[in-house]
N, C-alpha and C positions, 0 to 999 in steps of 0.2 A: 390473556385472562386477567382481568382485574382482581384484587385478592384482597383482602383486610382483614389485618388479625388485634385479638386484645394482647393481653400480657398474656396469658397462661400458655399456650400453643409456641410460642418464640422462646419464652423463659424456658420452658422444659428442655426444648430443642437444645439450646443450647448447650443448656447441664448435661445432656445426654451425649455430646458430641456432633451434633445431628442438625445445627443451624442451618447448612448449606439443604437440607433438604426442598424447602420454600423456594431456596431458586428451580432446582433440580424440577420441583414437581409444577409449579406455578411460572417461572419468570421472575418476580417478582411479588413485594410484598406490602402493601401500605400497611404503615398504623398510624393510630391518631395520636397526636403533640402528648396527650394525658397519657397513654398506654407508656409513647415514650421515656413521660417524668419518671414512669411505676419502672423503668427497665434501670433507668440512673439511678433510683432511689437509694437512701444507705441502709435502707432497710432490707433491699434486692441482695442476692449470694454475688459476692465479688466475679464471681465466673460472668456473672451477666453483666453488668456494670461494667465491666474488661470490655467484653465483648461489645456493649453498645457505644461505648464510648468513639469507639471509628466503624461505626458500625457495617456491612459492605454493601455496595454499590445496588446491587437489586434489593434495600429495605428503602423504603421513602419516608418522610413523615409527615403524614397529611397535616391541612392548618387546623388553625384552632376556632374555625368560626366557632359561634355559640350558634346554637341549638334555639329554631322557634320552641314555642309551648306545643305546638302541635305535632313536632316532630321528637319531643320526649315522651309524649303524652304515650301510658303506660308503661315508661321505661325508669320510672323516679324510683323504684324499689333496687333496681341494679344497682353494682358500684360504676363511678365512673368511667373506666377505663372499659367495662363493657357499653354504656353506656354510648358513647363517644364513637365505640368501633361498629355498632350499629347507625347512627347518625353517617356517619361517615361511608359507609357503605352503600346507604340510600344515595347518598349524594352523589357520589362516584357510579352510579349503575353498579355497582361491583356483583361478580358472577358469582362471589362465594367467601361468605364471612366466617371467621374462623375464631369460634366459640367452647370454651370446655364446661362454663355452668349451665347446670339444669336451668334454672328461670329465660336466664341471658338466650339460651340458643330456642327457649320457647316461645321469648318475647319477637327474636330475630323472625321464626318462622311465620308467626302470624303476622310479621307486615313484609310478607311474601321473599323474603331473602335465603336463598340457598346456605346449608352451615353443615360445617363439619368440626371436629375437635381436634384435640393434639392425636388422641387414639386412631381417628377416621384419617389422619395427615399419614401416622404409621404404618397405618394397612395398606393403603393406595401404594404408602414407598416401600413397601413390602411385594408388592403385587408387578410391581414395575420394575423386581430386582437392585431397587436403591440400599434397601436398608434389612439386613438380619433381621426378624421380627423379635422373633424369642431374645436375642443378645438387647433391644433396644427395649422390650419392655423387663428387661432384667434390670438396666441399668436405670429405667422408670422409679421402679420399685426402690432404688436406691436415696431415691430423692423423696422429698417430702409428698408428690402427686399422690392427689386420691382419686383413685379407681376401687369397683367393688372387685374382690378376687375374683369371683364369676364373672365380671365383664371380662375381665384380662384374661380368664382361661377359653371364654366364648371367642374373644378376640385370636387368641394364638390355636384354634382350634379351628378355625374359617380358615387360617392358610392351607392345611394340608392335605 
């Protein structure tokens, strides 16, 4: 299964403990070269930055072609790291792009790409006996992520 994620879905993982999930559920994971600068950044939580720095064997990181005009077109409102992971996903056929912004994952769907978030990554590894759901969106919540409380209680309320 081909997979591409932006920053938000990997960064969280991480912070949560939860990076190996992506392989677990996917194989693997591409991001684009820009998603990767935003994981090194010093402005990234050192946990990430650690972690990306030998980052493990199933993350890849796709090139940095640039982008026709026609293949951003409608996407110049994004930042770039969604931006980029949508670019790159067309390019790649990928089966499923993996998006946490409103815009980002509505601009994905209308030029027909499969998308799910760091939330939709939890449930699936939730459902498949990878991951505690309740303990992973506790330790969510710990983090800077925004979810609305009703998504998170709609979320931990579909497991049981």
């Amino acid at each position: 299964m081909k997979v591409v994620s932006d920053t938000s879905p990997v960064g969280y993982l991480v912070l949560i403990g939860q990076g190996q999930l992506l392989a677990d559920l996917f194989g693997g994971v591409t991001v684009p070269a820009k998603v990767a600068m935003e994981l090194l950044h010093s402005n990234a939580p050192a946990a990430i930055r650690e972690w990306f720095r030998t980052p493990p064997l199933w993350l890849t990181v796709g090139s940095e072609a640039l982008p026709s005009t026609a293949e951003v077109r409608g996407l110049t409102s994004l930042h770039r790291g969604e931006r980029a992971a949508i670019v790159l996903a067309e390019h790649l056929g990928a089966d499923l792009v993996l998006l946490d912004d409103r815009p980002a994952r509505r601009a994905a769907r209308e030029r027909g790409l499969r998308v799910t978030g760091l939330l939709g990554v939890l449930r699936e590894a939730a459902d498949l006996g990878l991951v505690d759901l309740p303990e992973a969106i506790d330790a969510l919540r710990r983090t800077n992520f925004r979810a609305s409380p009703r998504l998170l209680k709609a979320l931990l309320e579909s497991g049981r």
